[in-house]
N, C-alpha and C positions, 0 to 999 in steps of 0.2 A: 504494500500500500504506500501511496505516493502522495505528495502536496498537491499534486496535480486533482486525484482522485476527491480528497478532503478539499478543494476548493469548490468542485464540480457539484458537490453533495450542499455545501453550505450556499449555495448560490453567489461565491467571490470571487475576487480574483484570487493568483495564484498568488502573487505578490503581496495581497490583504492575508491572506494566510501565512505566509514567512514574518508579516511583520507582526503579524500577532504568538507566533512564536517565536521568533528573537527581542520584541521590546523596543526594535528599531526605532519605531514611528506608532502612533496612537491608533487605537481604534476604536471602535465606541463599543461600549459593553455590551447592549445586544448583537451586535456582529461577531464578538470576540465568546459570546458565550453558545449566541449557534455552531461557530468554528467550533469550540471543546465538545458540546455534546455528539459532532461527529466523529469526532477523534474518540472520547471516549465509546462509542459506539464502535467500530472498528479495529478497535486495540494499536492505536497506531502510536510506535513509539519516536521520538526523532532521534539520528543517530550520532553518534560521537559527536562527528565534526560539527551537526548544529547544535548539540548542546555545544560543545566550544566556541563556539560562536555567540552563542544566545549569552554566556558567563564572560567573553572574551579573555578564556584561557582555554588550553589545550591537555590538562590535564595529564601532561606527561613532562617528567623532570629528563636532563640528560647526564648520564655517568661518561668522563670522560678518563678513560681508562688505558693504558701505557700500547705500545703499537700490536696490530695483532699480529703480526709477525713473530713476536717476542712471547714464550709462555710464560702466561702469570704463576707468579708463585703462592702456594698456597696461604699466605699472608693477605695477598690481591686477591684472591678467589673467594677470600672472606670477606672483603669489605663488598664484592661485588654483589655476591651471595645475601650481605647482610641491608646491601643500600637496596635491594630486589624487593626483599621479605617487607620492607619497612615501607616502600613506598606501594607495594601491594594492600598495606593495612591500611592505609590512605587513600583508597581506590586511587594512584596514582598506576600509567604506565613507565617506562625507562627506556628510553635510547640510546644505546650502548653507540659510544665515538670514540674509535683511536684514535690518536694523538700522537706526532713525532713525526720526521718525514713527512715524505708524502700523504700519510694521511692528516695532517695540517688542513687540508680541505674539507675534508669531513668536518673538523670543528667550524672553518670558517662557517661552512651552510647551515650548522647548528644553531650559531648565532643571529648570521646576520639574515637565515631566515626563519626566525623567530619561529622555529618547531617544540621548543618546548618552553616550559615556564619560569624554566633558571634549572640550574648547570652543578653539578659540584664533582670538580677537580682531585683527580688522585694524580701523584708520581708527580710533586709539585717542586718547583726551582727556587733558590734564594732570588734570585730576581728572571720572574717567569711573564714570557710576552701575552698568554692564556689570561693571567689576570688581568694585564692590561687593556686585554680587546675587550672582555667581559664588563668591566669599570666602563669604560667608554661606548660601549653598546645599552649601558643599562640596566643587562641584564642580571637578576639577582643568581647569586651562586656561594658556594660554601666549599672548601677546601678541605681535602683530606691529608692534611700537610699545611704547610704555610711557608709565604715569604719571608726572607730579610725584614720587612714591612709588616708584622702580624697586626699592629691596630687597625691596619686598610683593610681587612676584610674579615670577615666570620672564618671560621675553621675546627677541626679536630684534627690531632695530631699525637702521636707518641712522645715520649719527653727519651729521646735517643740518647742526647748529651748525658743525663741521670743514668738510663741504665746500663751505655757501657762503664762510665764509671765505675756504679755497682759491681761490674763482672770482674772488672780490673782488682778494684778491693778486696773481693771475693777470691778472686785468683793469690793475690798477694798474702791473702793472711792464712793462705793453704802451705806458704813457703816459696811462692811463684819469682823469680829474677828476672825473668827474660820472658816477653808475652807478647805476642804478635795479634794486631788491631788488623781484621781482614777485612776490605770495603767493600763494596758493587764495586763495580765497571768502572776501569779509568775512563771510559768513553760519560759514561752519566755521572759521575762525580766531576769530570770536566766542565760541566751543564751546570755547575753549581746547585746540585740534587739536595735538598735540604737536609736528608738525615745522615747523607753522606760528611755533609759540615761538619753538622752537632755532632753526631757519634765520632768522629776524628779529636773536634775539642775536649771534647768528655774524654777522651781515651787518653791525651796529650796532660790533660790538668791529672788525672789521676794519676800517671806513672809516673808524674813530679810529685805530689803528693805523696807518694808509700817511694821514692828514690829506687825506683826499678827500671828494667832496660825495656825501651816500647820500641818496637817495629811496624809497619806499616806497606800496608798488601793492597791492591787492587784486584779483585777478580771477576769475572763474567759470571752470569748466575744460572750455572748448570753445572751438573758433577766432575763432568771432564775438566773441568776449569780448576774446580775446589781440588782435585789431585795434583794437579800439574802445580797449583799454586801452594799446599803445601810441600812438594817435592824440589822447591826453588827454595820455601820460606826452611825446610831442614838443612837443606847445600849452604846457603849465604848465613846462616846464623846456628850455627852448632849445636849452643848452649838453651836456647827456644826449650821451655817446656809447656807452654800455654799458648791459645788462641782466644781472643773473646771476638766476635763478628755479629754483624748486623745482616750478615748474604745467606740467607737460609735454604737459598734454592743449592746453595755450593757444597753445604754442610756434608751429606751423603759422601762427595767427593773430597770431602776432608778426610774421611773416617776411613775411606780404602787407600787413602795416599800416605795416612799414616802405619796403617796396615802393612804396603809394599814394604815401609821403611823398616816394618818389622815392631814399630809401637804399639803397647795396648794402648786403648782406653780407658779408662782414668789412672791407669797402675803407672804407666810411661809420659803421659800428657796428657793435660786438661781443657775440655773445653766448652767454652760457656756465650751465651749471646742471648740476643733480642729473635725471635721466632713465633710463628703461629703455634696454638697450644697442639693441633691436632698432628702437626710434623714433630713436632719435640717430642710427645710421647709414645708415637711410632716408630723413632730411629732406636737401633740397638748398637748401643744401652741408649737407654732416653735421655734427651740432651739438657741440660740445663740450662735452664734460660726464661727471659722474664718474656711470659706467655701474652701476646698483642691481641686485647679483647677487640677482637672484631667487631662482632654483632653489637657492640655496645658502639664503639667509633662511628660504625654506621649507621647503626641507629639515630644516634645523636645528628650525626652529618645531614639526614632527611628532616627530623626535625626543624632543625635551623635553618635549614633551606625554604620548608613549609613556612614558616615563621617571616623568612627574607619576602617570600610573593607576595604574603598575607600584608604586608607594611614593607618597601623597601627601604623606607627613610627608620628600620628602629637601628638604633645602637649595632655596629657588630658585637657578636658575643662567640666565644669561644669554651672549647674543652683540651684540656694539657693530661694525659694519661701518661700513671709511671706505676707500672705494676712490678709487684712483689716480683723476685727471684726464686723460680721451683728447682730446687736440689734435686738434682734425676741424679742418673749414673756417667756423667763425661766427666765429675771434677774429682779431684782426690790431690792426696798434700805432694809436692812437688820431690821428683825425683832425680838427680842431675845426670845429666847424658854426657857422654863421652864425645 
């Protein structure tokens, strides 16, 4: 059944009929109440787009999510997971937009044509050009991450800098000397990747803090990577008996790289980071590490976003998460290597 059909019925035009379903323009009550009673006769309902129209939103937010080229790691897969569920509870849809390269276009069309109702950003930059079109388009949006800039915008974010420190501390009063800080990607800590920052200063202030020796690793985030990269970090520094990292996707390939070398785990070297809870306690032995409440992050991140459409002029406001450290089976007291 069509506007066409319900204009035919009511004796209107087609166009007296749209406007008395979107509000557009007036129509007078016995006009408008012959229109409903054949619509409610009928069962006719209007679809998406003219309810979006009739509210002047579209009732769907956009996640814009790291390139799809690239697998997310199970850390991403939860905020993806968790920004899904939450804007489901909101009768909201999600249109998922890589981001990076070439898919730079995808977001631009996100924005500038105005297909959803505001945006929130993961795999965010110390100074990211994403924020800047979004500011400048209008568009409300909420970060899963934050800039150099965090008053300029709303956000949720981990407190990176806190918990490798944690780990560093942690390692140190195991007996730890010599602890090697593993990053993402020299290519996206390049990009001035924000947790890449803070987890590097947090890592640099602690191993001055406990006077221990810090090394510092770049790795790509897959296993093959996390092998190769401790099989450099064992060659260039001998005495190394700890890692603490923020590259969760590498970890697996930590664990077989220390293996070749002939190390256990935690009896030989320790290691400990920031990670999704459900990867930590799948790896054997289970990793230690301060567990990234997802569903809470992204929860919060749709909220705040609902909040930004509802008033784009309220206050930013934010959430800074620094959860506990769970003692698995990667740390134990330091053992010196030959």
């Amino acid at each position: 059944m069509d506007i066409g059909e319900i204009a035919r019925r009511s004796g209107v035009s087609r166009s007296t009929v749209s406007y008395a379903l979107s509000g557009k323009r007036r129509v007078s009550e016995g006009t408008r109440r012959r229109i409903q009673a054949v619509i409610d006769e009928l069962g006719y309902r209007p679809n998406a787009t003219a309810r979006a129209l009739k509210e002047g939103r579209t009732r769907t937010i956009g996640l814009v999510i790291p390139p799809a080229g690239r697998r997310l790691t199970d850390m991403q897969l939860g905020f993806v997971a968790s920004v899904v569920d939450a804007a489901g509870r909101a009768d909201l849809d999600v249109l998922l937009s890589p981001s990076g390269g070439e898919h730079d276009r995808s977001f631009e069309r996100v924005v500038v044509g105005r297909r959803v109702d505001g945006v929130i950003l993961m795999e965010i930059r110390m100074r990211d050009d994403r924020v800047a079109s979004l500011g400048q388009a209008g568009l409300p949006f909420v970060g899963i991450g934050r800039t150099g800039s965090p008053e300029r915008m709303s956000w949720v974010d981990i407190d990176y800098e806190t918990l490798i420190a944690r780990c560093v501390h942690h390692l140190a009063d195991l007996g730890h000397r010599r602890i090697a800080f593993v990053d993402r990607s020299a290519e996206l800590a390049a990009t001035g990747y924000g947790p890449s920052h803070r987890a590097r200063a947090g890592f640099a202030r602690a191993v001055s803090e406990r006077g221990v020796e810090g090394v510092h690793a770049c790795c790509a985030d897959d296993a093959t990577s996390g092998v190769s990269c401790v099989g450099r970090l064992l060659e260039d520094h001998p005495g190394l008996t700890a890692i603490a990292t923020i590259n969760e996707a590498a970890v697996p390939g930590m664990y077989r790289g220390l293996a070749l070398a002939g190390l256990t785990v935690p009896r030989d070297f320790s290691i400990a980071g920031v990670a999704g809870r459900y990867l930590a306690e799948n790896l054997h032995p289970p990793l230690t590490a301060a567990d990234v409440p997802a569903v809470e992050l992204g929860t919060s991140a749709v909220e705040l976003l609902i909040g930004r459409i509802a008033d784009p002029a309220t206050p930013h406001r934010n959430l800074l998460v620094s959860p506990p450290i769970s003692l698995r089976g990667t740390t134990g007291p330091a053992r010196p290597r030959d």
